[in-house]
N, C-alpha and C positions, 0 to 999 in steps of 0.2 A: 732651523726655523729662526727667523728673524725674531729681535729685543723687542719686547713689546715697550712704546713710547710711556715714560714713565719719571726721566729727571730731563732737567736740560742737559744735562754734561754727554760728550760724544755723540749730539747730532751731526749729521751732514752738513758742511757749510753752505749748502746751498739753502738751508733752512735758516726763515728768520727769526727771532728770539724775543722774548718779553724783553723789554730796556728797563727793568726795575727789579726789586730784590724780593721774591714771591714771598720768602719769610716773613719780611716786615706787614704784611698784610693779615687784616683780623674781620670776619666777619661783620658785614656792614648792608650789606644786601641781598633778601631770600627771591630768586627767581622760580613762579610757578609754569613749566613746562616748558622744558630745556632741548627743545627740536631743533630744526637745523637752523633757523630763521632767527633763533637766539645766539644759536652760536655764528651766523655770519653776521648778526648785527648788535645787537645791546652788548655781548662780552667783549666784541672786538674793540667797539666805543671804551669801553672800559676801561682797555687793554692801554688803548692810546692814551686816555687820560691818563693812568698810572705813569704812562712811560714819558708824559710832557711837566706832568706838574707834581709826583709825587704823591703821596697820602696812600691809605690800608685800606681803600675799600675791596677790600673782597665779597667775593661773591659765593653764596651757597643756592643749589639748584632745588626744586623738589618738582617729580613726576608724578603727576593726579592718577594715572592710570598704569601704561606700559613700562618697565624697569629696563629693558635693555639699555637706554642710552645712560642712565644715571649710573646704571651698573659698570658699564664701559668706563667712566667718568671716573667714581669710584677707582676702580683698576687701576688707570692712568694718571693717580693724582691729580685728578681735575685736568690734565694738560688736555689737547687736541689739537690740531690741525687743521688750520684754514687755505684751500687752495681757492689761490686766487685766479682766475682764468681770462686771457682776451686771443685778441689770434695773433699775438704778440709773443705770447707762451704762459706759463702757467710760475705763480709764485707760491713758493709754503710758505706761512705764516704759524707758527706756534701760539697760542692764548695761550696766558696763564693767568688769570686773577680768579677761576673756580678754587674753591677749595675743598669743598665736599658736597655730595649729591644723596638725594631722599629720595623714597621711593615709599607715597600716602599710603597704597596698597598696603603694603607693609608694617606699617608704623604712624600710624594715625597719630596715636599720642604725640611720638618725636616729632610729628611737623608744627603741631599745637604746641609744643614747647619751642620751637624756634620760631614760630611767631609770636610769642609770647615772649619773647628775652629782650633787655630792652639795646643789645647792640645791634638787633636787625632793624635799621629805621628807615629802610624804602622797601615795598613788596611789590616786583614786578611781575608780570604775564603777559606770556604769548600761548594762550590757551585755545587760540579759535572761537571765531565770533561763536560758532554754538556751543560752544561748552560756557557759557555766559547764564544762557539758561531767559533768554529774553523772550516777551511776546512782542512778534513785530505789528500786531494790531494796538497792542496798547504802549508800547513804551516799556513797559513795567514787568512784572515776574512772571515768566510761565507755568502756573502751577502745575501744570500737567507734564514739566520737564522732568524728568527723572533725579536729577541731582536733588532740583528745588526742593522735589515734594519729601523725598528722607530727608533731608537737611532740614525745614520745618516738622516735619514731624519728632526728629531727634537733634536739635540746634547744638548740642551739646560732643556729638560723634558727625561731624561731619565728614561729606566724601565729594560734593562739589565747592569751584570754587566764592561762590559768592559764601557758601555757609564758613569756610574754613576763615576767610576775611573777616566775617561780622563775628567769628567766636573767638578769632586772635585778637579783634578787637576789643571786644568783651571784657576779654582775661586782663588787659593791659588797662583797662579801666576799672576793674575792679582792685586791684593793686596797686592803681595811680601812677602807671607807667605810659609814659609818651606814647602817642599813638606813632605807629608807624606811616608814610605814603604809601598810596597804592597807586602804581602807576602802569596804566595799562599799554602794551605794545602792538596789539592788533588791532585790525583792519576794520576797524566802527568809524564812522562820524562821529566828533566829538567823542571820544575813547573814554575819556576820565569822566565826561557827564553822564553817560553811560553807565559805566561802571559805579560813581556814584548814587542815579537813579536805584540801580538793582541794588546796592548792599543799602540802601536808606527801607527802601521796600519792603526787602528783607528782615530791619533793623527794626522797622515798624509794628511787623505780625510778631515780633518773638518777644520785644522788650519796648514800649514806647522811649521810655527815659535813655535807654543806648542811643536809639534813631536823633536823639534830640545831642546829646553829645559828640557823637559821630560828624552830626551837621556841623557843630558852632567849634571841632577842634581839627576834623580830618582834612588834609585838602585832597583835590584828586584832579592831579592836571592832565592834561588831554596832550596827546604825540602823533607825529606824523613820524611812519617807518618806511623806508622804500632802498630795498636790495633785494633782487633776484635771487632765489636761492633754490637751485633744481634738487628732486631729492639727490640721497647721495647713492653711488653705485659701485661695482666691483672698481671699476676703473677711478672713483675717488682715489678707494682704500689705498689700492696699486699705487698709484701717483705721488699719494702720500708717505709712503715707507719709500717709494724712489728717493726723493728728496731731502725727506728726514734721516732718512737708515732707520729706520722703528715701525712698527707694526702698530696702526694705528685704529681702532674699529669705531672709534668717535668721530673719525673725518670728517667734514665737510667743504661743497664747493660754493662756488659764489663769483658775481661779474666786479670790477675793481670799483663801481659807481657803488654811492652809499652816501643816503643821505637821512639825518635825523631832526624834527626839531621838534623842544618841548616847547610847555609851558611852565614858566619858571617859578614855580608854586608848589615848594617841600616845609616838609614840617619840623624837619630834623636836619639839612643839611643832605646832600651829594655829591657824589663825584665832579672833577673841574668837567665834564663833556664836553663845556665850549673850546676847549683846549685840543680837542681830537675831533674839531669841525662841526659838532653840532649847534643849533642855531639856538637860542635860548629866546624867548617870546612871553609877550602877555596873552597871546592870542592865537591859538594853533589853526584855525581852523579854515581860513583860506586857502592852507598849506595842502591840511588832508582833503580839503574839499578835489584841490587840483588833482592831488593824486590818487584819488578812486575813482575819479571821472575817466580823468582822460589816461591814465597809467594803467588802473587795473579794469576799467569799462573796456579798455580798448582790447587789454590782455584775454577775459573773458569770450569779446566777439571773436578774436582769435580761435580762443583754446576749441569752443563749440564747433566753428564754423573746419577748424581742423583735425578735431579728434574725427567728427561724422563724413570727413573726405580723405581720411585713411592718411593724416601727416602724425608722425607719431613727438615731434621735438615743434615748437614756438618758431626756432631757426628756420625748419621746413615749410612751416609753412608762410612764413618773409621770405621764403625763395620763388613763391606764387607775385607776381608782379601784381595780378589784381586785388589779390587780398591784402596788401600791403598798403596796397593806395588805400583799398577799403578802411584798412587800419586810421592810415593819416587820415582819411578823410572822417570818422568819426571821433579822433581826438580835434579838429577843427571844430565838429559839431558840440562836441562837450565844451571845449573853452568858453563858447559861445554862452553858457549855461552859467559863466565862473565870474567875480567881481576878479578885480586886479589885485594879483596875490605881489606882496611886496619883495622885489629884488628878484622876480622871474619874469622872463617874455616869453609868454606861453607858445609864441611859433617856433622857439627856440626849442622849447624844451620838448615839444610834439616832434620836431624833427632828431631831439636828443632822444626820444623814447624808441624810435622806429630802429637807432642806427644800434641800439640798447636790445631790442627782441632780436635783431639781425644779429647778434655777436655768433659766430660762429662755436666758440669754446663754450658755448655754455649749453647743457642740454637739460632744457625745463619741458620736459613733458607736456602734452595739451591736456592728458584726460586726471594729470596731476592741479591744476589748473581749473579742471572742470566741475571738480568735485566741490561738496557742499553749495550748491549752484543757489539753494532757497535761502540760506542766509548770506551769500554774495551779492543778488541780484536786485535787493533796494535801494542800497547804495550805491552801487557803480551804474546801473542802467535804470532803474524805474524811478527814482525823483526826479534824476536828471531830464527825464523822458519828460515825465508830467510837466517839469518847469519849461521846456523846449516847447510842447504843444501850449501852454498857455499862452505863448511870447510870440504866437503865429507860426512856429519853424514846424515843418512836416513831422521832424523826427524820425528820416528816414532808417537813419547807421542802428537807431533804438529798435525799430519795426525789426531789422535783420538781426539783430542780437539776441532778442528775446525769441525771434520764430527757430532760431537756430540752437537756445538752448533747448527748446520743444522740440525740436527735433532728434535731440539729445535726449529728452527726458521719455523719450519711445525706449528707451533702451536696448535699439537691437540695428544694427548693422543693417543696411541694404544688401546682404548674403544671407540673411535671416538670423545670424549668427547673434548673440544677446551678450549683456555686459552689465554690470553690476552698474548703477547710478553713483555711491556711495556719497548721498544724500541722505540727512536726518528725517527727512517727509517722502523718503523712496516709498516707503509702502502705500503713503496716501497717494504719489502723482501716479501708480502704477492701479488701484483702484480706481482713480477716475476714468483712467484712460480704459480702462480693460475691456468695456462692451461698447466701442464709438470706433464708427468706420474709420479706416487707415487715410485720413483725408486733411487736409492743412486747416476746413473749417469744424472740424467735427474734433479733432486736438487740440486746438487755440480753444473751443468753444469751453469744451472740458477745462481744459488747464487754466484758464482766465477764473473760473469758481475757488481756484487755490484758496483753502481759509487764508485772510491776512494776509497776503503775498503783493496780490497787485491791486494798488489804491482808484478807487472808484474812477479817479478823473481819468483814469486810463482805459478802463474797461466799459466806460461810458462814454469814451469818444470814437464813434462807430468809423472814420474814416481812417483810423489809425488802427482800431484792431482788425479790420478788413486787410487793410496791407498787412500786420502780421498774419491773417489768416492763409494772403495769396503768397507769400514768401516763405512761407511754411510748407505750403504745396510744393510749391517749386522744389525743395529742399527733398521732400518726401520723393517726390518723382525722380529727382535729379542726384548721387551720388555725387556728381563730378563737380560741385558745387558752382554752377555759371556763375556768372559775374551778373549783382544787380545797380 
């Protein structure tokens, strides 16, 4: 049996290596939710800045929920494995700036004391927008969220992460210890306003005097993230110990494109990141505006419009010439939605996104892509929708996006054959739909009542949900997805 990967010393030379001395590094950053989308992008970031300019920040992981990966982590000395993939061939890349991984299940206390200590002074996440625990009617807490409601009701034992934040926070205020940043890495508009909103919210029901502190000492800047990152597979793993000589169950893959930019607003100091490419900014939100629209709006009409015509990889379904147009042609229609984001030319980058889904080496699932579709779809397709229909534009690529994740949200194959949604609102959209005819108007009509989902001006413009209700038809009638 192959060396499970574990030092640097007697890897494969065709593996490349940290450029800094993992020793000298000392705890300086708690990461909550260490999936694969942190390890191809904020540790790599990291990684690089250690390797250009020097300094100890390390990094400690912690998982809210499932322990495998931190376990793995654990095992392997925080090391792993990043292949990098194009159709050029495939590179390993070793990280190394993790140092130890938590596992909240486990050890609630232990993660309250590492947030609590005053050398972790940035807290990052890539938690997924629902594990946020947001209502997308109001902005603000969903109390009917499972995390929220233990977590107020017990602020003191938390298990989600908005409570773990405001009771780290707590601790370091009542001891007069520097607050740490919280700095979020997923897929929200305005990420850090966000995230501020909810722990101020938060900070409000449990302790007014916290919420007021919080306000006038935390800061909480907003990111724009964007790297592809397919889950990982046997053939990672494989690929991985080829190249390393080590047996590596942390793997991951990823396309060689990787782009980060904050806003440049810590309360304690960070890593050099502008050093390893990222953009530093007063103002993010141009950036993420571009890239939920036209990046991941476009990714979504994909994943839908693919998973429900039987393509099972994003590649596959760029190898359909009309869907691909479809593609471009609704990142043209998003830009159209976007002020001018500084230092990008959005025909550029619409044509850099198309030649980006096409890569061949990289296999990003559609129905991986498809999931959590109720908290994806405000932001990449229904503001944008609403802003297009205000501005006189049809809104066509938005009518086929949305009728096509409804035609997703049927959950069940044109074979009759059925499929888990793995949506947080699965059980409500399969309730609506349960006793209404198998019909494009009587689905759309259903699914338009989503509590919060789709904002009035949408569902009260009759010439826009008619086309999603007749392209919904089509969809339902038609497996082979024609071209609209």
């Amino acid at each position: 049996m192959t060396e499970r990967l574990q030092t640097l010393s007697g890897l494969a030379p065709t593996a490349k290596l940290p450029a800094y001395d993992r020793n000298q590094l000392k705890s300086g950053i708690l990461h909550l939710g260490p999936g694969a989308f942190f390890r191809a992008h904020f540790a790599p970031f990291t990684d690089a800045a250690l390797a250009a300019s020097g300094g100890d920040w390390g990094i400690e992981v912690a998982s809210l929920r499932t322990a495998d990966v931190a376990d793995h982590l654990n095992e392997q000395n925080g090391l792993y494995t990043m292949l990098i993939r194009d159709t050029s061939g495939t590179v390993a890349q070793v990280i190394g700036p993790i140092l130890r991984a938590h596992v909240a299940t486990r050890d609630p206390a232990g993660l309250l004391d590492r947030l609590e200590d005053p050398a972790i002074r940035i807290v990052s996440l890539t938690v997924t927008e629902k594990a946020y625990g947001m209502d997308t009617a109001t902005g603000g807490l969903d109390l009917n969220h499972a995390d929220v409601a233990a977590d107020l009701a017990n602020r003191h034992a938390p298990r989600g992460v908005i409570g773990y934040l405001v009771e780290g926070l707590s601790r370091r205020r009542a001891k007069g210890i520097a607050p740490f940043t919280p700095l979020s890495c997923d897929n929200l508009p305005s990420n850090g306003a966000v995230l501020k909103r909810l722990v101020l919210d938060f900070a409000e029901r449990v302790d007014p005097s916290l919420r007021q502190w919080i306000e006038a000492n935390v800061p909480f800047p907003s990111t724009m993230v964007d790297r592809i990152t397919p889950a990982s597979t046997e053939a990672t793993y494989q690929d991985a110990e080829w190249l390393t000589g080590r047996q590596d169950l942390a793997a991951i893959e990823t396309e060689p494109f990787t782009q980060w930019v904050i806003e440049d607003h810590f309360a304690n100091g960070r890593p050099a990141w502008e050093k390893a490419g990222a953009l530093m900014v007063t103002d993010v939100s141009a950036y993420e505006k571009m890239k939920l629209r036209m990046l991941n709006g476009a990714h979504s009409l994909l994943a839908y419009l693919g998973y429900i015509g039987g393509y099972e990889f994003i590649r596959d379904v760029m190898d359909d010439a009309g869907l691909a147009a479809l593609a471009y042609r609704h990142m043209h229609a998003a830009a159209r939605t976007l002020d001018a984001v500084p230092g990008i030319d959005l025909d550029d980058y619409a044509s850099e996104l198309i030649a980006r889904f096409a890569n061949k080496a990289i296999a990003h699932r559609t129905y991986q892509i498809a999931m959590d579709g109720t908290q994806k779809l405000p932001q990449r397709l229904l503001e944008p929708a609403t802003e297009a229909l205000a501005h006189g534009d049809k809104a066509e690529t938005y009518a086929i996006a949305v009728a096509a994740w409804m035609r997703y949200a049927i959950g069940e194959h044109g074979n009759g054959e059925r499929y888990e949604l793995r949506d947080p609102r699965a059980g409500e959209i399969a309730a609506l739909i349960a006793d209404v005819p198998r019909t494009g108007l009587a689905i759309s009509a259903a699914l338009f009542t989503l509590p919060g989902l789709f904002p009035a001006a949408l569902t009260g413009h009759r010439a826009w949900t008619q086309d999603v209700s007749d392209k919904l038809e089509i969809l339902i009638q038609d497996d082979r997805l024609p071209l609209f």
